[in-house]
C-alpha positions as CSV (number, residue, x, y, z in Angstrom):
1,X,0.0,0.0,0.0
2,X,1.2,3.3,-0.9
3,X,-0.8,6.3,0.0
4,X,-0.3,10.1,1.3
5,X,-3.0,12.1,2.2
6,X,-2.6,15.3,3.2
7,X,-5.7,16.8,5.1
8,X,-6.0,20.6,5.4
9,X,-2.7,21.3,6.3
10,X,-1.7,25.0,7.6
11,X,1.6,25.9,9.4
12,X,1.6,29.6,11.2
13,X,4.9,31.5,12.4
14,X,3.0,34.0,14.3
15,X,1.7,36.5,11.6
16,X,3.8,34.3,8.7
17,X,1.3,31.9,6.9
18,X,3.7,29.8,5.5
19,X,0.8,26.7,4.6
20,X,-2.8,27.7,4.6
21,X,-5.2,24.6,4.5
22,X,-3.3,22.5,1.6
23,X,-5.1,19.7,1.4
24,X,-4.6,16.0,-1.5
25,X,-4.4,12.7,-1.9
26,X,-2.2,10.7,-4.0
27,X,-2.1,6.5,-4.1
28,X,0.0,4.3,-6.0
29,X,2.9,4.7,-7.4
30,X,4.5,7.4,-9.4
31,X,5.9,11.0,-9.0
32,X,4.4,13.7,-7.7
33,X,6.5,16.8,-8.1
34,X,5.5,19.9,-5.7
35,X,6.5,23.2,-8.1
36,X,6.3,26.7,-6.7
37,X,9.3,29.6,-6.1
38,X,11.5,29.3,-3.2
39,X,9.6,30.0,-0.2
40,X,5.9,29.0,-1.3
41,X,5.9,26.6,1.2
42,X,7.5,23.3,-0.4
43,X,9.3,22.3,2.4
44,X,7.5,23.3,5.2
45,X,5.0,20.4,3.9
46,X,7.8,18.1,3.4
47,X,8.8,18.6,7.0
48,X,5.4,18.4,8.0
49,X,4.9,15.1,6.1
50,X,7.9,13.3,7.5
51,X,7.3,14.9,11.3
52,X,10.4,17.2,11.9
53,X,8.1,20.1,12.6
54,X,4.1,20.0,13.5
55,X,1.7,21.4,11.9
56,X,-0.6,24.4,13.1
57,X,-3.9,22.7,11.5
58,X,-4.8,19.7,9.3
59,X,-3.3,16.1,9.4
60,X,-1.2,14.3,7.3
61,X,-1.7,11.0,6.9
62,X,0.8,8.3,5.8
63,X,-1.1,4.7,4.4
64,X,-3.9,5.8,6.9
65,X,-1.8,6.3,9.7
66,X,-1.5,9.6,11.1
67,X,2.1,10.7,11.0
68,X,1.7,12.8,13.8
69,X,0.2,10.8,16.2
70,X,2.1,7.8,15.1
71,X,5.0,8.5,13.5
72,X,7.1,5.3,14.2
73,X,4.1,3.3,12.4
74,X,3.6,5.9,9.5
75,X,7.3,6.5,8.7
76,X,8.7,3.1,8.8
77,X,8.0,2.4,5.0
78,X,9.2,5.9,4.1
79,X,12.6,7.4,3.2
80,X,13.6,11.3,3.3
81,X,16.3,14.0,2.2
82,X,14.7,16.7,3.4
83,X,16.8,20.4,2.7
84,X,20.4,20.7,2.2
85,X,21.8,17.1,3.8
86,X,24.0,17.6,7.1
87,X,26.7,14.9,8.4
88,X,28.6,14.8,11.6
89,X,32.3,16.6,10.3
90,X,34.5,14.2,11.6
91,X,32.6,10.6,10.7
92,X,33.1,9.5,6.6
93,X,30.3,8.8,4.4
94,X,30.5,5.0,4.9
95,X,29.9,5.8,8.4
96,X,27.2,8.0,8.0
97,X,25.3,5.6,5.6
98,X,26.2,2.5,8.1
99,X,24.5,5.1,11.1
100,X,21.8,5.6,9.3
101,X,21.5,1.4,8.7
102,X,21.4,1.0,12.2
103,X,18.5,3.8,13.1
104,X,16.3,1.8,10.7
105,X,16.9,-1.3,12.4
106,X,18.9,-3.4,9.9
107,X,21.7,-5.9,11.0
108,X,25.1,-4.9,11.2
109,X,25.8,-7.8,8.9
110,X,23.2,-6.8,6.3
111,X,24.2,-3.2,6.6
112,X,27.6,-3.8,4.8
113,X,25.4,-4.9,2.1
114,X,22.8,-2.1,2.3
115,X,25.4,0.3,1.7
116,X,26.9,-1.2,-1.0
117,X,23.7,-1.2,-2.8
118,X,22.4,2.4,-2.0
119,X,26.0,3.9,-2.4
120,X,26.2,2.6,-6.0
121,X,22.9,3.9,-7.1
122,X,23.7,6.8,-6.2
123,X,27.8,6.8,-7.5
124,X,29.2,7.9,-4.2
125,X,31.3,5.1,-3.5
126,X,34.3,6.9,-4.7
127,X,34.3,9.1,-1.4
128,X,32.3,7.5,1.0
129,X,36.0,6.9,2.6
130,X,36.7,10.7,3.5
131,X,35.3,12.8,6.6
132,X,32.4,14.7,5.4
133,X,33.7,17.7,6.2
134,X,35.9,17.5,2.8
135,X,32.8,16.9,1.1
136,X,31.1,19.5,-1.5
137,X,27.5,20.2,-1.4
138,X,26.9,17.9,-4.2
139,X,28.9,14.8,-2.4
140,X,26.6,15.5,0.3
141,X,23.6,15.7,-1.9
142,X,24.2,12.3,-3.1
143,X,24.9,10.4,0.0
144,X,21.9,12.2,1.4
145,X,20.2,10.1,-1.4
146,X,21.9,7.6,-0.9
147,X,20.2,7.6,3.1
148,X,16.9,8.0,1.8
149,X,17.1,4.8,0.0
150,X,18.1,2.7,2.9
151,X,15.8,0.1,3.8
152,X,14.6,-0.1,0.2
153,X,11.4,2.1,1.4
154,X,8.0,2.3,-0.5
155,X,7.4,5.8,0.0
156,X,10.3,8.1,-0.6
157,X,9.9,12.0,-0.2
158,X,13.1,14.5,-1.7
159,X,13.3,18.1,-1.0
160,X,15.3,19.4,-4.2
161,X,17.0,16.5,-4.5
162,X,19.3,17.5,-7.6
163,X,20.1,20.9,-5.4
164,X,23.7,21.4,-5.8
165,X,24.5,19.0,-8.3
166,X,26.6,19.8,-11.5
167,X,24.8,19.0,-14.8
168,X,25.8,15.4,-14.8
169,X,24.8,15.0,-11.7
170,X,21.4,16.0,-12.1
171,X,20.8,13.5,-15.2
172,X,21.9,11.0,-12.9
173,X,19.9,11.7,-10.1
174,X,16.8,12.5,-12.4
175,X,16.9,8.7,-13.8
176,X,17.5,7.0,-10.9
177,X,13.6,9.1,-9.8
178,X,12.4,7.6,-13.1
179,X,13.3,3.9,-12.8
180,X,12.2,4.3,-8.8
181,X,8.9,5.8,-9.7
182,X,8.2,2.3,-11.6
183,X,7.1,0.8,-8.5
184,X,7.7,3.2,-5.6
185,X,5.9,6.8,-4.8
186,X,7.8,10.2,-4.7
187,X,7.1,12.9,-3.4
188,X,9.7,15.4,-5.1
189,X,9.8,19.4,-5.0
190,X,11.3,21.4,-7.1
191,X,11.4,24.9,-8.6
192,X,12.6,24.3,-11.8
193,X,9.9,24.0,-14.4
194,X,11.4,21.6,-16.6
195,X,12.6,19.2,-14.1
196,X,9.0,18.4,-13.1
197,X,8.0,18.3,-17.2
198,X,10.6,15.3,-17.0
199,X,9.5,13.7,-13.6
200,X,5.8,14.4,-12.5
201,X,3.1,12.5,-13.3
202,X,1.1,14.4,-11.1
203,X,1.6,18.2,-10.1
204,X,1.3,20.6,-7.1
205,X,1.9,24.2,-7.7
206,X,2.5,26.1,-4.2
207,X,2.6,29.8,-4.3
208,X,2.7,31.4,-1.1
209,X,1.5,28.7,0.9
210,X,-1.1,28.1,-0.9
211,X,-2.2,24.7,-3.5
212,X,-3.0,26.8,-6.5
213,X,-3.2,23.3,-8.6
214,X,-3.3,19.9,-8.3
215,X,-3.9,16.8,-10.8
216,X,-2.2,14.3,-13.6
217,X,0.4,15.9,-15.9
218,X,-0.9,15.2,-19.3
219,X,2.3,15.2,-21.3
220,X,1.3,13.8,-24.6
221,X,-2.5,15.4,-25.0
222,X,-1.0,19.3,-25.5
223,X,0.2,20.1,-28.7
224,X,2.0,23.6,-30.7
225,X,1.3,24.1,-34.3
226,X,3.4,27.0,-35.6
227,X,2.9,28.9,-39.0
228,X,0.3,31.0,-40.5
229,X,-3.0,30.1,-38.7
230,X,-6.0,30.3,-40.6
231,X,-9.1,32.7,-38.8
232,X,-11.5,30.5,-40.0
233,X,-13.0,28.3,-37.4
234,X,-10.9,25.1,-36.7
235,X,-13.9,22.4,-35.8
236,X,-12.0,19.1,-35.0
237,X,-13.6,16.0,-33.1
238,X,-11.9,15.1,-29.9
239,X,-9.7,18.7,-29.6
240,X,-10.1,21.7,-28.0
241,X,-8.1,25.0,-28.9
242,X,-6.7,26.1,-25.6
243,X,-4.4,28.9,-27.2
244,X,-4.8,31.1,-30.6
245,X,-3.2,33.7,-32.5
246,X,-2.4,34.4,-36.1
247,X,1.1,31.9,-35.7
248,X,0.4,29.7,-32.9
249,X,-2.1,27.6,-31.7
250,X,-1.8,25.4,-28.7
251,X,-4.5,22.4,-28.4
252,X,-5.7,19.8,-26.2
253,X,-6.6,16.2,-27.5
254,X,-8.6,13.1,-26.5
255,X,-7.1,9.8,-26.2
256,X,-6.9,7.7,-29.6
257,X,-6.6,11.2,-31.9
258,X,-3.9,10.3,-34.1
259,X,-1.7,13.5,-35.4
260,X,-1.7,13.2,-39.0
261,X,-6.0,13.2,-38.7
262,X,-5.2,17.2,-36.9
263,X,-2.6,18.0,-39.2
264,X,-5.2,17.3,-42.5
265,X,-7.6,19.2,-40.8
266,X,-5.6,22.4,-39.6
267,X,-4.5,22.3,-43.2
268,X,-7.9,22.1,-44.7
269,X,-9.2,25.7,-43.0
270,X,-6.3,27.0,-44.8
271,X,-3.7,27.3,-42.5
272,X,0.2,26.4,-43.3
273,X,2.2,24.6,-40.7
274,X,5.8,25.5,-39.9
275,X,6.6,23.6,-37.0
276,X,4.2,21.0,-35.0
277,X,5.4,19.0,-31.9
278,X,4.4,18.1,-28.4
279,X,3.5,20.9,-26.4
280,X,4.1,21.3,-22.0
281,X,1.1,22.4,-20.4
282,X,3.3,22.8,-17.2
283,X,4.9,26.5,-17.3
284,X,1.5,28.0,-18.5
285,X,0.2,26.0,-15.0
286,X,3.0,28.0,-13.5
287,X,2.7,31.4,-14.9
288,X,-1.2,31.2,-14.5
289,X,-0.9,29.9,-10.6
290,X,2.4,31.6,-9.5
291,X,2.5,35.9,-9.0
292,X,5.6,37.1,-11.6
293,X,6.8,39.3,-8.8
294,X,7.8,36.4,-6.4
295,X,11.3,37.6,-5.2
296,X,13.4,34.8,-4.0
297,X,13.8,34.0,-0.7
């Protein structure tokens, strides 16, 4: 069973709404990426979700456990990196990792083996020797991951987890999240736009501690014809024009609409396409849900 719900959840620092009654439910597996500008509120939930801080209102529950009330039953299936990972400066990274074995209850025997396993997935081996305190933000970062993963957990939740990374990095990172979210559930935030176009199939946008959308990321119903659009009225079963002007048209389509039968029938009302290709519906979620004069914070 895999299953978060998250039950009208607000989180007050005196006259500071950071959360304000955020409130969805998501089962199965999968990856749900929370979007939104530094500051909306992202990991505030996060912490609320895993228990490091309480909330002010609202519940969250955890495969119908309540986290807060039981946390040791509702977070033992569920693995973390929540913010910028910290470390102990003087242990190494194997030590760290083989700490963190031992919290969740494994063997000493089977930890050797745990690590082994987690460390590779993530490709810190190479330093897992040295004292973290050598370590860069994006060592950290990985064996941080690498943490998360222990114990093989069902439910795994990642606060910006390519944060710090150099480009490489990031790929890596992003494809481990895609052959996890085969059979696990992630909860992943983010405020880059096109890292949740590769990751999510469901979306959050939080803007100011609010859930300005929620639902299932449609990536291959949206399309963008460019050219010369024709005025004349574009009447096509199964599609819906969500954007229009005189050299762009975005639209929507229903499942089992093959491309060629839009492209014969854009071309029929006269119009003459340049360019037409899979459109992301996810930045005009963002610019319609998020304020343009968010400073960062």
């Amino acid at each position: 069973m895999m299953e978060i719900s998250i039950n009208a959840i607000s989180k007050r620092y005196g006259d500071l709404v950071a959360l304000d009654h955020v409130s969805f439910n998501v089962k199965g597996n999968g990856c749900i990426v929370l979007l939104g500008p530094n500051g909306a509120g992202k990991t505030t939930l996060m912490k609320i979700m895993t228990n490091i801080i309480r909330p002010s209102e609202g519940n969250v529950r955890i495969n119908g456990i309540n986290v807060r009330e039981n946390p040791g039953k509702a977070l033992e299936g569920v693995g973390s990196l929540i913010e910028q990972p910290e470390f102990y400066p003087y242990i190494t990274g194997y030590e760290a990792l083989m700490f963190t074995c031992m919290i969740r209850g494994i063997s000493r025997e089977k930890c050797v083996s745990e690590v082994e396993r987690v460390s590779a997935m993530t490709h810190c081996r190479d330093y897992l020797s040295r004292r973290t305190k050598e370590y860069s933000r994006g060592m950290k970062q990985r064996v941080g991951l690498a943490a998360a993963l222990i114990g093989d957990p069902e439910i795994i939740i990642l606060d910006e987890p390519t944060f710090g990374l150099d480009p490489n990095g990031m790929m890596e990172i992003r494809d481990i999240i895609m052959k996890l979210k085969r059979e696990k559930l992630i909860v992943l935030s983010t405020h880059l736009i096109y890292e949740a176009e590769m990751l999510a199939d469901q979306i959050g946008i939080i803007d100011h501690g609010h859930l300005m959308h929620f639902g299932p990321v449609e990536k291959q119903r949206y399309l963008e014809v460019r050219g010369r659009i024709s005025e004349s009225p574009i009447h096509i079963d199964g599609v819906d024009i969500v954007r229009r002007d005189d050299s762009r048209l975005v639209i929507r389509k229903d499942d089992g609409i093959e491309n060629w039968s839009i492209i014969k029938a854009l071309e029929a009302s006269g119009s003459s396409i340049e360019t037409f290709d899979y459109y992301s519906i996810i930045e005009d979620l963002y610019r319609n849900n998020v304020s343009q004069n968010d400073a960062e914070m």
